[in-house]
Structure formats: structure tokens, C-alpha cells
RORO-916130 format. One record per residue (C-alpha): residue number from 1; residue in three letters; x negated, y negated, z negated. Coordinates in nm, 3 decimals. Each point is the difference from the previous one (the first is absolute). Layout:
N
<NUM,'ALA',<X,Y,Z>>;
...
//
This chain:
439
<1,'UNK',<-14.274,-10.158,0.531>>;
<2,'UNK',<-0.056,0.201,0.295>>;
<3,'UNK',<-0.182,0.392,0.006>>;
<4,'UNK',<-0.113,0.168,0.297>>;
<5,'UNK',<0.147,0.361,0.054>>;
<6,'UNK',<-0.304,0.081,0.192>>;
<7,'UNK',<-0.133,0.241,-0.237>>;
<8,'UNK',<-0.113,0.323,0.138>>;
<9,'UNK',<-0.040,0.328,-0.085>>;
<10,'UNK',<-0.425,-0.105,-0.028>>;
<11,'UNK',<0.105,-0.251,-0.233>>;
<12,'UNK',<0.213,0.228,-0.221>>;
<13,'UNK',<-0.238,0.209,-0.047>>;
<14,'UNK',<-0.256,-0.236,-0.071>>;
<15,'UNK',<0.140,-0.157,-0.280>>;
<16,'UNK',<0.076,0.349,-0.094>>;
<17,'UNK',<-0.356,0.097,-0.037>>;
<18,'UNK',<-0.054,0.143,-0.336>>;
<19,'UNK',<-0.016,0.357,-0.169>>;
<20,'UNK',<0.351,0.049,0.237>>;
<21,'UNK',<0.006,0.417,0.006>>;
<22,'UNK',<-0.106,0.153,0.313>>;
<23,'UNK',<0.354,0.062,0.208>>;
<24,'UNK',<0.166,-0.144,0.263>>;
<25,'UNK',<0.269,-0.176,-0.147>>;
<26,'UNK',<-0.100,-0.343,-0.011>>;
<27,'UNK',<-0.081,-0.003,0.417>>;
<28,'UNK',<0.329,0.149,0.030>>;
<29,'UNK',<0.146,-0.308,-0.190>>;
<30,'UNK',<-0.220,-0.199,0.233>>;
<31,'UNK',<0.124,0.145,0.292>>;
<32,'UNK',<0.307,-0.062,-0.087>>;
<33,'UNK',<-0.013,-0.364,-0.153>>;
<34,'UNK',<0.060,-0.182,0.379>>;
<35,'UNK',<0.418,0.147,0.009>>;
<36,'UNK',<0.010,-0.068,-0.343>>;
<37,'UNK',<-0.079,-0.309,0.025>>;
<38,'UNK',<0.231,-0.096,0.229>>;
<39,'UNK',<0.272,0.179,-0.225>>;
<40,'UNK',<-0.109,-0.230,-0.264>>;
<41,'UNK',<0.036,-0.285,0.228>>;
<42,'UNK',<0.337,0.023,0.071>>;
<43,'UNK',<0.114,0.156,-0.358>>;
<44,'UNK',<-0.127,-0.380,-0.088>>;
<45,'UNK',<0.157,-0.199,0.254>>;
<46,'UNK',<0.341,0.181,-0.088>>;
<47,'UNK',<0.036,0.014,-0.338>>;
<48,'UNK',<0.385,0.081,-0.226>>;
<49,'UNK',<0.066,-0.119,-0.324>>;
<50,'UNK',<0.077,0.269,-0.276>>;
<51,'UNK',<0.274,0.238,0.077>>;
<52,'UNK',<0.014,-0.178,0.367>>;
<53,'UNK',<-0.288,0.263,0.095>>;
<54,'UNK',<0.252,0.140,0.278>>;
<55,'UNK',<-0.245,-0.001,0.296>>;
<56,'UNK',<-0.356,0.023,-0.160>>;
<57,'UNK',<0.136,0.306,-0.130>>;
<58,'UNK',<0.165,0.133,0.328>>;
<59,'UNK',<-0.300,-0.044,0.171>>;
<60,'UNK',<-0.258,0.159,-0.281>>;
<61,'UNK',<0.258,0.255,-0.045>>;
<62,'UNK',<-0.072,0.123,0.381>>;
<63,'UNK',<-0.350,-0.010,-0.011>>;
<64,'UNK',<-0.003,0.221,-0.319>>;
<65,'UNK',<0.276,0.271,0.213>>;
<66,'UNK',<-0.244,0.004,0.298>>;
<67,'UNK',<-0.282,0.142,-0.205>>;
<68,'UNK',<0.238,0.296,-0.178>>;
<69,'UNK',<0.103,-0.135,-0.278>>;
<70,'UNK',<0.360,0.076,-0.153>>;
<71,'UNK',<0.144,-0.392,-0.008>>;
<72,'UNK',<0.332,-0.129,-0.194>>;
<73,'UNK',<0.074,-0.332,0.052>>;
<74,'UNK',<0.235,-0.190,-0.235>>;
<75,'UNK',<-0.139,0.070,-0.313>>;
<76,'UNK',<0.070,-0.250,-0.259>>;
<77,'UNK',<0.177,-0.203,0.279>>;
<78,'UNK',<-0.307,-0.090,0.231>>;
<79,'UNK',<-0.270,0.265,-0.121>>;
<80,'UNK',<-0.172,0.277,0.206>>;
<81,'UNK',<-0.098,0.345,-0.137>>;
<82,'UNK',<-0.247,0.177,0.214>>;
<83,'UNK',<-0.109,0.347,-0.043>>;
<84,'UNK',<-0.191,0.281,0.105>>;
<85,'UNK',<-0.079,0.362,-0.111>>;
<86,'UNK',<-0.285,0.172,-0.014>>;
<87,'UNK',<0.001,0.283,-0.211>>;
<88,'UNK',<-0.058,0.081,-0.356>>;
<89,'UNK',<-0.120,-0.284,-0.221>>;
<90,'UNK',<0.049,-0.317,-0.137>>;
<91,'UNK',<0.212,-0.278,0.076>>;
<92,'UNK',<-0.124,-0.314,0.065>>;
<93,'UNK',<0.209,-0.331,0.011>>;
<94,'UNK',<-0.138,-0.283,0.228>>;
<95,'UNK',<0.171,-0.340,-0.032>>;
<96,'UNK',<-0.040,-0.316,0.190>>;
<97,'UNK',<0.283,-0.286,-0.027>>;
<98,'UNK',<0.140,-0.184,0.285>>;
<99,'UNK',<0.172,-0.357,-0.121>>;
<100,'UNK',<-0.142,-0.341,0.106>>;
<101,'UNK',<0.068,-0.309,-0.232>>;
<102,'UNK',<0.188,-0.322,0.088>>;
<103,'UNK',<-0.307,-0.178,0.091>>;
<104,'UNK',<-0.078,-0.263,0.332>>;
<105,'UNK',<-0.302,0.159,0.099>>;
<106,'UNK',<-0.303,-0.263,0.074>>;
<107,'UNK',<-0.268,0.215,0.090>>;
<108,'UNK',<-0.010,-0.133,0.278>>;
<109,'UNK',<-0.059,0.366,0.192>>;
<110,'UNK',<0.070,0.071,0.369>>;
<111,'UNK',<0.226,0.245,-0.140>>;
<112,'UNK',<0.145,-0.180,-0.304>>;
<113,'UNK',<0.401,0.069,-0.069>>;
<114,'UNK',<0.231,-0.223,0.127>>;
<115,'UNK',<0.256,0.141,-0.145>>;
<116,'UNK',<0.320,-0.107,-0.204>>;
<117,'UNK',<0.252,0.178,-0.214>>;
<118,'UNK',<0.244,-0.033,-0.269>>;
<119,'UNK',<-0.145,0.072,-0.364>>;
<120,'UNK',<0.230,0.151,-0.242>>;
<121,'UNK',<0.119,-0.337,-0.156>>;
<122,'UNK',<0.157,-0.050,0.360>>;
<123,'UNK',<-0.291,-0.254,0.061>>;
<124,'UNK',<-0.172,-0.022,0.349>>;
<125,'UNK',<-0.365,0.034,0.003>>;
<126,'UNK',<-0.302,0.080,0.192>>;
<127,'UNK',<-0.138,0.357,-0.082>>;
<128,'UNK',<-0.360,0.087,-0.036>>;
<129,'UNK',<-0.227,0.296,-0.070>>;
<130,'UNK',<-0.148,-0.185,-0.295>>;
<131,'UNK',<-0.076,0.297,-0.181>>;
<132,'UNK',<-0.151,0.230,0.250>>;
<133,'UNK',<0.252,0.268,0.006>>;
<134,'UNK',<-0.068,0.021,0.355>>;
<135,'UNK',<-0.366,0.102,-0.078>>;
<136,'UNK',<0.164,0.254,-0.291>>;
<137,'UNK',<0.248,0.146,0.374>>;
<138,'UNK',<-0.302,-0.031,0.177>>;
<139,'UNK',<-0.190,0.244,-0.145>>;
<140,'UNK',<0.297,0.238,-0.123>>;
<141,'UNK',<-0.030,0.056,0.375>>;
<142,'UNK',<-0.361,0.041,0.042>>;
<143,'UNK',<0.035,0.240,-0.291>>;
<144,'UNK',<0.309,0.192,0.127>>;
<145,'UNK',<-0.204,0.059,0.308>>;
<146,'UNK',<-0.310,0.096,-0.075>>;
<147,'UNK',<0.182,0.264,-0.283>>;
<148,'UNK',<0.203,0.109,0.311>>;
<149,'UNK',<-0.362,0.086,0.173>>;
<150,'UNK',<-0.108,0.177,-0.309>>;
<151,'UNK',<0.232,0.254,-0.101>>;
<152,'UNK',<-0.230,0.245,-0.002>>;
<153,'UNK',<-0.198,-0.151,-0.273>>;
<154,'UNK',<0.302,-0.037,-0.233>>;
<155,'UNK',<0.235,0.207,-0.186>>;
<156,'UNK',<0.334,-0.120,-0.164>>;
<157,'UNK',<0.278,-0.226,0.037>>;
<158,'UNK',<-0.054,-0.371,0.117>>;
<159,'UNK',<0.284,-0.285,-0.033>>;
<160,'UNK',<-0.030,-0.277,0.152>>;
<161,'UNK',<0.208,-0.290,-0.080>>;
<162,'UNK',<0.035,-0.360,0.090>>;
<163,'UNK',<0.195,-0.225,-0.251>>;
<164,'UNK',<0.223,-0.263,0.058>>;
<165,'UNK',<0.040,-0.316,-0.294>>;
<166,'UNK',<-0.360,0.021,-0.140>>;
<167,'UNK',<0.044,-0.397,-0.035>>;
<168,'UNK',<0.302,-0.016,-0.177>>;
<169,'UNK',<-0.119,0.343,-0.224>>;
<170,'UNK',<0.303,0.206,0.078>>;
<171,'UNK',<-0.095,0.185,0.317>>;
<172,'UNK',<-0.135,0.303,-0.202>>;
<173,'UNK',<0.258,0.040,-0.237>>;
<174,'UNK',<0.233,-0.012,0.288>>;
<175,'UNK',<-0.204,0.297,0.172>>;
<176,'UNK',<-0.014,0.201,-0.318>>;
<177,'UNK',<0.415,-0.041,-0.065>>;
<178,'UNK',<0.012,0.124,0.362>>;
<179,'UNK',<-0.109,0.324,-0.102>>;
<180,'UNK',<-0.422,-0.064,0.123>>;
<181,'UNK',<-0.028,0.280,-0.330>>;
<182,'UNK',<0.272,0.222,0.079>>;
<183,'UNK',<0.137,-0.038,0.376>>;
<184,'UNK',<-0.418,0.037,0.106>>;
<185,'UNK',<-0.320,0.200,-0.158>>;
<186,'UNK',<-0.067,-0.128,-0.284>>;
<187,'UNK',<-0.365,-0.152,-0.077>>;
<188,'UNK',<-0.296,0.107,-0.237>>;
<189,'UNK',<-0.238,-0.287,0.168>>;
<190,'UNK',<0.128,-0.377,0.136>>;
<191,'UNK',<-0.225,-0.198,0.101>>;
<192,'UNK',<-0.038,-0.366,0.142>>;
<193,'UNK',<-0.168,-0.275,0.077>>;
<194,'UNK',<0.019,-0.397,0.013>>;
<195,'UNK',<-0.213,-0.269,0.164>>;
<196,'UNK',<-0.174,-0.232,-0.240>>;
<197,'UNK',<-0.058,-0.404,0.013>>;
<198,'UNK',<-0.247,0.069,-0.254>>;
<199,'UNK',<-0.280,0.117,0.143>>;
<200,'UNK',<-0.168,0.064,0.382>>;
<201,'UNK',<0.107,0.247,0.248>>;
<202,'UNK',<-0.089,0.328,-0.028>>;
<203,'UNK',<-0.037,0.049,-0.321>>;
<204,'UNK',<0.202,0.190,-0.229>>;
<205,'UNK',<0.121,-0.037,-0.366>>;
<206,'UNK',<0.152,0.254,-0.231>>;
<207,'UNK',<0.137,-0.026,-0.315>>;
<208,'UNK',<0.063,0.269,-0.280>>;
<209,'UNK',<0.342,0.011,-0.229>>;
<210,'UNK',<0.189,-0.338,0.043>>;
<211,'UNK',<-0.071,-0.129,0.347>>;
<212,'UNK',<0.260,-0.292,0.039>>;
<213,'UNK',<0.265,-0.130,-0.256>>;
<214,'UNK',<0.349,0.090,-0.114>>;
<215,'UNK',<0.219,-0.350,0.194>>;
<216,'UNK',<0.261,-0.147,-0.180>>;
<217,'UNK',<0.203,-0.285,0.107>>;
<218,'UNK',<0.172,-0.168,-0.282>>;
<219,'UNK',<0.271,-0.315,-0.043>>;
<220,'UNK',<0.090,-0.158,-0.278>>;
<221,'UNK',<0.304,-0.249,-0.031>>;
<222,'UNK',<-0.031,-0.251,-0.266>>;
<223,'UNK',<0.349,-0.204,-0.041>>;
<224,'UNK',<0.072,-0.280,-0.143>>;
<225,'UNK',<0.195,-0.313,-0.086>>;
<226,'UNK',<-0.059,-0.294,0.228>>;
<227,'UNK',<0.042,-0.343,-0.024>>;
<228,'UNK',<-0.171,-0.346,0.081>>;
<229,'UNK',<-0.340,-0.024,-0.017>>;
<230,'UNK',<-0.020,-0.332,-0.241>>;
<231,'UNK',<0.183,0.176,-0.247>>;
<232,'UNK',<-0.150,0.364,-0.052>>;
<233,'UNK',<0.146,0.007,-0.378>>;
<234,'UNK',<0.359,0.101,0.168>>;
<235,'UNK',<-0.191,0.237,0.219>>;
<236,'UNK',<-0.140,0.355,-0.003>>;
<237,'UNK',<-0.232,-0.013,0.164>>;
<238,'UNK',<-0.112,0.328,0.223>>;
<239,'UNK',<-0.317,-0.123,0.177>>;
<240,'UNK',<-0.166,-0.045,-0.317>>;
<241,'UNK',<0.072,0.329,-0.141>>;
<242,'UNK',<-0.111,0.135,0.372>>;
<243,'UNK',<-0.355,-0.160,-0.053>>;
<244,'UNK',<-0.011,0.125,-0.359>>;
<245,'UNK',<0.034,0.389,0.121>>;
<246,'UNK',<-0.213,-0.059,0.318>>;
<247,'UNK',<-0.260,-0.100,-0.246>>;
<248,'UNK',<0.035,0.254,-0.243>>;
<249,'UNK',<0.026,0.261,0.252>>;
<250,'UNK',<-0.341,-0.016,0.018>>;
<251,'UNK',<-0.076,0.107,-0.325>>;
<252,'UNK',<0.140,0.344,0.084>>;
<253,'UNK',<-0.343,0.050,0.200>>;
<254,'UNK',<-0.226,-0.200,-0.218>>;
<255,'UNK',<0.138,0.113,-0.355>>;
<256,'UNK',<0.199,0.338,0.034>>;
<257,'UNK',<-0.226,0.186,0.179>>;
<258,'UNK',<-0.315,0.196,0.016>>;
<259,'UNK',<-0.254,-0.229,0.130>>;
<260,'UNK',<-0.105,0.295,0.215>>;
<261,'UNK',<0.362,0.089,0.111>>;
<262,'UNK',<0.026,-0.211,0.335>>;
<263,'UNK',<0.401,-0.168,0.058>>;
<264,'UNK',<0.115,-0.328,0.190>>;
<265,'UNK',<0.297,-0.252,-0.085>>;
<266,'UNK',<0.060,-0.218,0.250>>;
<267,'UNK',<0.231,-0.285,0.037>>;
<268,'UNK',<0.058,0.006,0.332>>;
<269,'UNK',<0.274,-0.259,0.051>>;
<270,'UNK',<0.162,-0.232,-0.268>>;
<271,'UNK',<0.335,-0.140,0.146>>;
<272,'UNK',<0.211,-0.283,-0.181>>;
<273,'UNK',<0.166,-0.313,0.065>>;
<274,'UNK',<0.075,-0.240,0.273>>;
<275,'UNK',<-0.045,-0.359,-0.116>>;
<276,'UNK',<-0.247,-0.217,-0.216>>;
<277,'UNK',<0.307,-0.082,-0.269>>;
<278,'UNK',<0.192,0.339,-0.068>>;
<279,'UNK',<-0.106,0.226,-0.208>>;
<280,'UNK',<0.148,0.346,0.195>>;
<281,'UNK',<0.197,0.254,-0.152>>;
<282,'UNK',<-0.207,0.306,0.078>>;
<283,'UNK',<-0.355,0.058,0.082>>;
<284,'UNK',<-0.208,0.291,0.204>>;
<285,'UNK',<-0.288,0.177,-0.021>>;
<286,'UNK',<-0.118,0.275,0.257>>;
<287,'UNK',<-0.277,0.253,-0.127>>;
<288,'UNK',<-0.226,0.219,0.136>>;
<289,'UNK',<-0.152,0.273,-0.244>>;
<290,'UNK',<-0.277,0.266,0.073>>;
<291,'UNK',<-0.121,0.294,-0.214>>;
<292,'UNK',<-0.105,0.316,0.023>>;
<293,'UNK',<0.119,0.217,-0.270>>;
<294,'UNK',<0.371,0.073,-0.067>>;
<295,'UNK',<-0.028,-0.096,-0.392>>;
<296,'UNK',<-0.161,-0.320,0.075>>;
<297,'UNK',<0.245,-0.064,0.277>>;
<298,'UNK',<0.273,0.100,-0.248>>;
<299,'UNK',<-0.196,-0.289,-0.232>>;
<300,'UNK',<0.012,-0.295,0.213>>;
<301,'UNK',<0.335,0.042,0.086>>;
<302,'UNK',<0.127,0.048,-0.332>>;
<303,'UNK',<-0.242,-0.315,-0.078>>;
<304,'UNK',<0.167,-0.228,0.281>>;
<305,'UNK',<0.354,0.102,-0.156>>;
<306,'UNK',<-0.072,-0.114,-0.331>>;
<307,'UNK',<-0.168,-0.295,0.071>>;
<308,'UNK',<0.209,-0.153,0.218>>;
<309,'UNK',<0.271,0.093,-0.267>>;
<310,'UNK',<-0.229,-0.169,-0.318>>;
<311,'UNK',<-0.122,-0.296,0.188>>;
<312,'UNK',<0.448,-0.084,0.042>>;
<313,'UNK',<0.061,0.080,-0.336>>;
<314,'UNK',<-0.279,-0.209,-0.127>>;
<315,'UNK',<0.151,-0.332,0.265>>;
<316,'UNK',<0.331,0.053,-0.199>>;
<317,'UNK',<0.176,0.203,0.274>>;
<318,'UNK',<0.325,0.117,-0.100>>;
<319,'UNK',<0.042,0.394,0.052>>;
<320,'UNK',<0.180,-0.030,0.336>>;
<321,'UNK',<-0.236,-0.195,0.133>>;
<322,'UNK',<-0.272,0.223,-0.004>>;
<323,'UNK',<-0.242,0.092,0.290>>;
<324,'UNK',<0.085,0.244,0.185>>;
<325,'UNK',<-0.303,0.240,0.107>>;
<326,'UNK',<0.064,0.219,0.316>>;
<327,'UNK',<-0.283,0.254,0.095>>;
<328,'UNK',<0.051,0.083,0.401>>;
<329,'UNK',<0.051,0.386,0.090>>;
<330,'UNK',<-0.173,0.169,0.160>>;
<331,'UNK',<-0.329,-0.112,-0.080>>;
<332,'UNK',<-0.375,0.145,0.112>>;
<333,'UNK',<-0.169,0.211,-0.206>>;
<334,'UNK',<-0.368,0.010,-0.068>>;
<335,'UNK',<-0.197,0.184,0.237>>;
<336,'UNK',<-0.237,0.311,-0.168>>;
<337,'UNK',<-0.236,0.198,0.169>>;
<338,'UNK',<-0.022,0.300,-0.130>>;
<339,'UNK',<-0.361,0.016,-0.131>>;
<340,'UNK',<-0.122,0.368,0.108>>;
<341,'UNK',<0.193,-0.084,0.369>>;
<342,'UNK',<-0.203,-0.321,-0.008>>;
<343,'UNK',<-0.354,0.139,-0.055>>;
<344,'UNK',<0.062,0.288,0.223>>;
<345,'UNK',<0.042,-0.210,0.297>>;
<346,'UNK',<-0.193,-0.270,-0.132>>;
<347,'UNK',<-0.306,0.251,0.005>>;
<348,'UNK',<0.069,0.107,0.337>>;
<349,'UNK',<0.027,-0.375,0.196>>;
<350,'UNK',<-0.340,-0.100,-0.211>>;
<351,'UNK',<-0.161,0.282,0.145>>;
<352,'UNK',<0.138,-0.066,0.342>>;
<353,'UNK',<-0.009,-0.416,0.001>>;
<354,'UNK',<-0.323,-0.008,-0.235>>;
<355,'UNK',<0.012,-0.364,-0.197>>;
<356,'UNK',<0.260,-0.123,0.163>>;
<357,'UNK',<0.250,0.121,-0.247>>;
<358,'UNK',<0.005,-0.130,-0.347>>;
<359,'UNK',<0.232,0.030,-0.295>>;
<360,'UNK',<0.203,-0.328,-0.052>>;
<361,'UNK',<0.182,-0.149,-0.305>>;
<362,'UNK',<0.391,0.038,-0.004>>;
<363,'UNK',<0.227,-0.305,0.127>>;
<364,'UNK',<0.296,-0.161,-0.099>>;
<365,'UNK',<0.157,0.021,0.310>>;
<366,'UNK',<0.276,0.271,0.039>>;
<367,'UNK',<0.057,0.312,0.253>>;
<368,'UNK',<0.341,0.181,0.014>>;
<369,'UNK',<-0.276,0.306,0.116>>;
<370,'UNK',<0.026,0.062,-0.404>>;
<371,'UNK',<0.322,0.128,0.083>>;
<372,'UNK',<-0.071,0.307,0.126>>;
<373,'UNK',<-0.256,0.118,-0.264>>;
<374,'UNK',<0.276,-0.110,-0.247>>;
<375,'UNK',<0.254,0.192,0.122>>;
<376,'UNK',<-0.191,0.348,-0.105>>;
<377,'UNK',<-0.243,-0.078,-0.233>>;
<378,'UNK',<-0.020,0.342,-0.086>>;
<379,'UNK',<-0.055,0.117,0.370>>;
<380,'UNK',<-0.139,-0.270,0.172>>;
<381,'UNK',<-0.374,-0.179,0.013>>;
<382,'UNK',<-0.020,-0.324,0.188>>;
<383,'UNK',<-0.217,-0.200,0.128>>;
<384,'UNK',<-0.056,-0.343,0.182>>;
<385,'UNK',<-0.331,-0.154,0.126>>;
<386,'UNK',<-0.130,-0.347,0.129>>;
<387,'UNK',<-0.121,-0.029,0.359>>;
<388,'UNK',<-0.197,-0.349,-0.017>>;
<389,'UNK',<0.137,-0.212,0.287>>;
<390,'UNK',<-0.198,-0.341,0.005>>;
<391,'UNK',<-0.214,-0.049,0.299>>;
<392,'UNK',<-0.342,0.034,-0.039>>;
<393,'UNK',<-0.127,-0.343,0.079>>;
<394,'UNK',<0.324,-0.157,-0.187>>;
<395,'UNK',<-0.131,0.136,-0.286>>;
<396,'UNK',<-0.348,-0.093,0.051>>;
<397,'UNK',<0.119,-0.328,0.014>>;
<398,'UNK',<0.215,-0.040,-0.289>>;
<399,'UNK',<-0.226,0.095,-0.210>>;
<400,'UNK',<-0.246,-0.264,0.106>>;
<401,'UNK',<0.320,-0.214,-0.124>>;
<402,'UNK',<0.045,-0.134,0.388>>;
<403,'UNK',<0.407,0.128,-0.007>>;
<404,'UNK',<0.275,0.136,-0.169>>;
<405,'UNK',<0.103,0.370,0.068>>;
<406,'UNK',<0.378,0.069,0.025>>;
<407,'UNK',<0.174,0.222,-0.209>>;
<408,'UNK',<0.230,0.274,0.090>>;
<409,'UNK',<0.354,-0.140,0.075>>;
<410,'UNK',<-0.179,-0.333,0.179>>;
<411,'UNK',<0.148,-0.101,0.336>>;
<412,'UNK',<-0.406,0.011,0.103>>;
<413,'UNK',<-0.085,0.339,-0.117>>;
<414,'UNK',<-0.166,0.150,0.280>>;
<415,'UNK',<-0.220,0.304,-0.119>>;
<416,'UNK',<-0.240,0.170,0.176>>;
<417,'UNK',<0.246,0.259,0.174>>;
<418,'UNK',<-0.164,0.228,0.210>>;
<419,'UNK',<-0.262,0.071,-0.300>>;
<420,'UNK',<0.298,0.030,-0.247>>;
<421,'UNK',<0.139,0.233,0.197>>;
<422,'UNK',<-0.306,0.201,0.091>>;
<423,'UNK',<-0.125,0.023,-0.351>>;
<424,'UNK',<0.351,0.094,-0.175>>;
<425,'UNK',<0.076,0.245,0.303>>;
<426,'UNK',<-0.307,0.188,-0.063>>;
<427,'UNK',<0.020,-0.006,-0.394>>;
<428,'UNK',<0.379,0.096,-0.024>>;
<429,'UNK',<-0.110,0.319,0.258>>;
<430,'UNK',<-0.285,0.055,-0.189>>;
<431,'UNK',<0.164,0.017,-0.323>>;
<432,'UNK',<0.319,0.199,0.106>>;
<433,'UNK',<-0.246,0.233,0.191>>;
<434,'UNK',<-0.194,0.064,-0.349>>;
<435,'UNK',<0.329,0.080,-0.164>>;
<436,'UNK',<0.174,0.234,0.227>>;
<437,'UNK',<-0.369,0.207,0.107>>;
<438,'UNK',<0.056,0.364,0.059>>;
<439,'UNK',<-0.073,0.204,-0.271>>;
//
């Protein structure tokens, strides 16, 4: 799919027309919008895998020193904290991650990446923007610069921050062991936000308490004793018990817990044998699991554990030939927005944007954003939003039923990025503006 980046500051503001407040922010956005942009462009035709963010961040980095702001590079290996004083006041965290994904774009975009890198397993691979962290840089940018302009409306402390590893959920926890709490002002507000597959561009979605899922990744080793397939008798026989607890894994969804208390067990990959005639000696299952609460998290781990364990003991498996369950650390938390943050802002960009924002129901996806809330639960409220991404008339037409929209993370994800940008530049202004007014 192809979009046109000749949208205007007339058109902006068009779409834009609804009970907006009376100011001048959103033509200063507008005026803006053609150097952004090209930013965008070429943040998108350059993109770095996760902790390879080396030269996005150099060049962000020096955009963010040229308007006054304090920057430390190096943070949490490939991170970038950005920040500027203002006087007494709040401080206000704004985050926007940097990592593309392995992906061979086919976009087919003037601009589309070309480029290639080595992913973490040491495996060569195209790398795309498939998750529109260059919209999320985009407007950091937009934002950092029209906050820049506005000091005199503001009051406080602002940090800026762009995180490396968003992908692979470790960039914030990097960030935070790096001292983002101690070595820099700490936060009382951190805000975000994230394009959306889900619905068109220009909108925006908000969700209050859990947002997006705790992640776990999960293997489980099931041995056995192999043998030859016409004679299973002599045989233990390991992809049987596999099925067994890939099948009764389910019941820890459909059986254990609260109807109402949403969870995922997925059996991502089953892996065993290598010919029609053997029976193999070991088995392996790959799991993806998604919750939102700690206890039930706590739950379907425990759950996995002990079936995996029962379903062995019930095929006869001798002790030492148990499955062995391994749970990968670190893993993503689930991402809360802090309900009074949420309505305070969520009050403010309704009365700005009109009905283009709605609330939205939490996802199972997961954002190491939770992170930073969870590091100072005490001290910190958090919130992420949804910036709709799907081009108008893409929309219009799937849902006449005449194609298929891509998801996030698809080599043709192409959103709408001069209205992402636009839109999410004005609200995360807006918002941060509203929290750090003088008194």
C-alpha cells in the first residue's frame, strides 16, 4: 500500500475540527508537520534492531541538545535521556522507543528500508519499522519542540527519554538499572503513546488500570525413552505425553479461572522427532502466556509446572525423566495506567480532540512501558494511549469486507504517518502542558 505525505497544515486541521480549545497549538504542529515528516522518512528508511539503536539515537540525541535540553546518551546501552528545567513543579517523564523488528519490509514505499542486520541469534535479516516506533520518535520530536517554544506556559521538570529494546522488553529495565531514577530527576507523571492497527488514524484510545499484559515466555522439556515406532511397548514415549499437557493446558483458562479474569496459553511451537518410525527421546513445547495480575500470573505458571509434571507421572515416567519447565527472565510486566493519571488527561484530549477519543478495552499484547510505573508504584502514575494509525479509506474499505488490514509487526504496515504524528504530537503537548501549568 502506498499513502501520500501530502497532507497539509489545511488538512490537519480539518480533520481536527471539533470542540479543539481555542489556542494555537495545533497550527503550530501544522506548521511544523512538513520537517517532521521528512524526519519520519528517513527514521523509517534507517531503522536498528534492539540495542543496535547506535545512530537513530545519535542523531535524535542532537536534535533534542539544539533545543536546550540536558542530553546523556548511553543509558541502558543505546538509550537517550533528555532534559530540561524550568522551575518549580512537577516532573514529567516522556518516553518514546526506538527498535525496529527483523522484518523484510513490503510496503512497497518510496522510502521503504532496505536495510539488513544481524538479530541477536546471529541471524541476518532485513529490518523494518513494523511497529511504528518511528511515528512514537517522530513525535517525541514534535513534542520536544513545541515544549521548547512554550516554556513560559510550564513549570517543572521534563525528561525526555528514548528507549532502546522495546521489542525484545528489556530496553526499560536496562534504562532504570542505569540509574533513569537516581542518576536523573525522578518522575511523578510518564506518559506515552503507541500507534494502533486497530482502528483509523487519528483517533485515540485510552485505557484505565491494566492496559496491556504481563509476557511470559515459557519452555517445557518433556524427555523420554525412544525406540522404534512398530514397537511403542519398549518405548516411552514423549510426544504423547507433550500432546496430553498441550491439551490440558488449556483447561488452566477454561476451568481455573474467573470467567471474567482474561489470560492466554499458547502453544506456540511443538518440536519432536525426525522420522516416520522412531519414536524420539525428548519432546518440546514453546509457550506464550499473558495476564494481567501478578496472582494470576503467579497461577498459570504454577499451573503449567504441575501439569506438565502430572500428565508424565500419569504416562508412567520414571522420576528422572520428568519435564523440565523453564520460565525465561526477564519477562514484561503488565502495563497499568494509573486510573486518576488516566482520566486527568483523558478529560483534557476529549475536550481538545472532541469524539475522536474513546476509551478502549485492554489487550493481550505486552509493553515493557509497564516498567517504569512498576519500578515506583508508590511514586509513580503512568500512562500509555493509542494513536489509531489505519488510513482512512483502508478502513473504509475493510469494513465493506473488500481487504484485510495488517497488524502491527506486518512487513506491510504502513500507517497513516504524518496524521499519527500530528495527532500524538499535539496530545502528548497537550497533556504534559495540563500537568506542569503554572500555579
Amino acid at each position: 500500500m502506498r499513502h501520500s505525505f501530502l497532507l497539509g497544515a489545511a488538512s490537519l486541521l480539518g480533520l481536527a475540527a471539533t470542540p479543539a480549545q481555542a489556542d494555537n497549538l495545533r497550527e503550530a504542529v501544522a506548521a511544523d508537520m512538513p520537517a517532521l515528516v521528512e524526519l519520519y522518512k528517513d527514521l523509517h528508511q534507517h531503522p536498528e534492531l534492539s540495542f543496535q539503536e547506535v545512530e537513530t539515537a545519535r542523531k535524535l540525541a542532537a536534535r533534542a541538545r539544539a533545543l536546550g535540553f540536558a542530553v546523556t546518551e548511553g543509558v541502558g546501552k543505546t538509550g537517550v535521556v533528555a532534559v530540561m528545567r524550568n522551575g518549580p513543579g512537577p516532573v514529567v517523564l516522556l518516553r518514546a522507543d526506538m527498535d525496529g523488528l527483523p522484518v523484510v519490509e513490503q510496503t512497497g514505499l518510496p522510502y521503504a528500508s532496505r536495510v539488513r542486520a544481524v538479530a541477536q541469534n546471529g541471524t541476518e535479516t532485513g529490518v523494518m519499522h513494523a511497529c511504528g516506533h518511528d511515528t512514537h520518535m517522530t513525535a517525541w520530536i514534535g513534542t520536544a519542540q513545541q515544549l521548547a517554544k512554550r516554556k513560559a506556559e510550564w513549570s517543572g521538570t521534563l525528561v525526555m527519554i528514548l528507549q532502546p529494546a522495546e521489542e525484545i522488553g528489556q530496553g526499560a529495565k536496562a534504562m532504570l538499572d542505569d540509574g533513569l531514577y537516581t542518576r536523573f530527576p525522578k518522575p511523578q507523571y510518564v506518559l506515552a503513546f503507541h500507534d494502533a492497527a486497530q482502528f483509523p488514524a487519528g483517533q485515540i484510545g485510552y485505557t484505565k488500570g491494566f492496559a496491556l499484559a504481563n509476557v511470559d515466555t515459557v519452555d517445557v522439556v518433556v524427555p523420554g525413552v525412544g525406540g522404534h515406532g512398530a514397537y511403542p511397548h519398549t518405548t516411552k514415549d514423549p510426544v504423547v505425553v507433550a500432546a496430553s499437557i498441550v491439551m490440558r493446558l488449556q483447561t488452566l483458562v477454561s476451568r481455573e479461572l474467573d470467567p471474567t479474569d482474561a489470560a492466554v496459553v499458547t502453544v506456540g511451537s511443538f518440536q519432536a522427532g525426525a522420522k516416520h518410525n522412531i519414536i524420539p527421546d525428548e519432546a518440546r513445547l514453546q509457550l506464550t502466556v499473558r495476564s494481567y495480575s501478578d496472582e494470576t500470573r503467579k497461577h498459570l505458571l504454577d499451573g503449567i509446572a504441575r501439569i506438565a509434571r502430572g500428565e508424565a507421572i500419569a504416562a508412567g515416567m520414571p522420576e528422572n525423566k520428568l519435564p523440565r519447565v523453564t520460565v525465561q527472565d526477564p519477562y514484561t510486566p503488565a502495563t497499568y495506567n494509573t486510573p486518576e493519571l488516566t482520566e486527568k488527561v483523558a478529560a483534557g484530549l476529549k475536550a481538545r480532540f472532541g469524539e475522536r477519543v474513546r476509551e478502549v478495552p485492554s489487550v493481550m499484547g505486552g509493553e515493557d512501558f509497564s516498567q517504569f510505573y512498576r519500578a515506583d508504584k508508590a511514586g509513580v502514575q503512568s500512562l500509555i494511549f493509542w494513536v489509531g494509525g489505519v488510513p482512512q479509506a483502508d478502513w473504509d474499505r475493510a469494513q465493506k469486507g473488500e481487504i484485510e488490514l495488517p497488524s502491527l509487526h506486518s512487513p506491510f504496515w504502513a500507517p497513516d504517518a504524518p496524521l499519527v504524528i500530528a495527532t500524538a504530537t499535539e496530545a502528548l503537548t497537550a497533556a504534559t502542558l495540563k500537568l506542569m501549568a503554572k500555579k
